[in-house]
N, C-alpha and C positions, 0 to 999 in steps of 0.2 A: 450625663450629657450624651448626647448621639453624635455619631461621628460624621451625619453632615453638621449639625451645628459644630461641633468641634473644629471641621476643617473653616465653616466660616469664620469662625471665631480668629482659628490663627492664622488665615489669608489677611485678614481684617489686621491684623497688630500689624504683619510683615509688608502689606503695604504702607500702614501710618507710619512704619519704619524707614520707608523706602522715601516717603514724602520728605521725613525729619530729616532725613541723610541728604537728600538731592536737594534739597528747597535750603533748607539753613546749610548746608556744608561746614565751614569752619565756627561760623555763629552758633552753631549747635553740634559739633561734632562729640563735644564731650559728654551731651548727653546723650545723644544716637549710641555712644559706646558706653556709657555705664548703663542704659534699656536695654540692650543686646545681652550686656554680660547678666543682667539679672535679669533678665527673659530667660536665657540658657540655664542659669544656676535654681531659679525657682522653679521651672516648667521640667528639668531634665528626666527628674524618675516619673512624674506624669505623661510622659508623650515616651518614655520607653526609648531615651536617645542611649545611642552609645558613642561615649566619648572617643573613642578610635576613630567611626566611622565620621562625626561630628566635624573630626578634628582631619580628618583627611579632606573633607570636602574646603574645609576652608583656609587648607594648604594650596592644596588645586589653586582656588579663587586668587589668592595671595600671590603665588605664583605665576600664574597665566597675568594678572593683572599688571605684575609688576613686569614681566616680558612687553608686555603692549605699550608701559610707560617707557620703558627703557631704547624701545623702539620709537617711538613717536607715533606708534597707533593712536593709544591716548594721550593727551597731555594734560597736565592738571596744575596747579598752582604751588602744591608741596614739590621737593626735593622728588619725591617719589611718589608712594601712596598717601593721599589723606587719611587723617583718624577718620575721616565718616565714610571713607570707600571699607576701609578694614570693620568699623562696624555694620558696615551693607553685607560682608562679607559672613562675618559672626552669624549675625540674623538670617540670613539666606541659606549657610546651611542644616540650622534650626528649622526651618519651613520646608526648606529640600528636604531632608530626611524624615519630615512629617509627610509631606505629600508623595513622598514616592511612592508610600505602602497604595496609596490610591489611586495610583497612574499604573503599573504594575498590570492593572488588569485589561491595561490595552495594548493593541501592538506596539512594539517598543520603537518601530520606523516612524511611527506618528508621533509618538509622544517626544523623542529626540527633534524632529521638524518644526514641530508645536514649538517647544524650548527651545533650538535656534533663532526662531525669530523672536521669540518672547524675550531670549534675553539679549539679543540684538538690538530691541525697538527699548528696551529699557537704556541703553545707555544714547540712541539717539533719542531718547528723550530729556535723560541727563546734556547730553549736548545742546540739546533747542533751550533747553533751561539755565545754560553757563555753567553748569560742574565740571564739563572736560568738554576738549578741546583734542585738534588731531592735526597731524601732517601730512594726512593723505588725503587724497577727494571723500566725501561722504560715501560716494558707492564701495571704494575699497575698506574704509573703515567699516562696513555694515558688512561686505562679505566674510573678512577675515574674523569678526564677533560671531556672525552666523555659524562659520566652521567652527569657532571654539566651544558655542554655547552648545551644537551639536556635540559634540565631545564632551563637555562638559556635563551637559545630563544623563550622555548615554553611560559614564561613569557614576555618575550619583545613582543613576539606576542600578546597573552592577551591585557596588557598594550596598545597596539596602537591598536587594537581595541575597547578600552574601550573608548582611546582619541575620537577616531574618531566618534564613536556612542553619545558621551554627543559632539563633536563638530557639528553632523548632528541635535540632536537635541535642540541645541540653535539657530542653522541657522534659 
């Protein structure tokens, strides 16, 4: 398979992911999270993930997300995180760490902006949709996502080129 089909292919699951997770939320969260775990556990040595980097990204996620709950950035209907945010989470950085190798070859100032607002407009869309909910006005709920998801990719970037540079040189 070529590696545009291949990036279509896992854009294509990690948004039907993204659907299953936002659209069903608790009505499907337990299957949003057994697909995620056996996406990651069947796909892992094919997509060349390393469980470090995997598993940092979706500390990151876990943790900025649960600061934004804990704050009343977000608000959502569990205690804290839902099962289908932590399998948004799972799945996301399963696809991050696939797409980075392919982002990588752009300026990193665009591609961090790109991902600010991409992952910004991902959660006001979760909002327009009823998964979460905020205590702030929408403009400051969108700014302080922007800032994080900027940070947020400019790390996953980092991170897969750190993979990548100790996996060239072990080769």
């Amino acid at each position: 398979m070529t590696r545009g089909w291949k990036l279509l292919l896992v854009s294509t699951w990690f948004e039907l992911m993204w659907a299953l997770s936002v659209f069903g939320q608790e009505r499907f969260q337990w299957l949003a999270l057994a697909l995620a775990v056996i996406t990651v556990a069947t796909t892992f040595n094919k997509l060349n993930l390393s469980l470090t980097i995997w598993g940092a990204i979706v500390g990151l996620g876990l943790v900025v997300d649960s600061a934004n709950a804990l704050t009343g950035v977000l608000v959502f209907d569990a205690a804290l995180l839902p099962i289908w945010l932590v399998a948004l989470w799972l799945i996301f950085a399963w696809y991050a760490y696939f797409l980075a190798s392919f982002l990588t070859s752009y300026p990193i100032s665009i591609v961090v902006m790109i991902g600010g607002v991409a992952g910004a407009l991902s959660y006001f869309a979760g909002f327009k949709l009823g998964a979460v909910d905020t205590h702030l006005s929408i403009f400051a709920m969108m700014a302080l996502l922007f800032l994080q998801w900027v940070a947020i990719v400019f790390v996953v970037l980092r991170l897969s080129t750190y993979s990548e540079r100790k996996v060239s040189h072990e080769s």
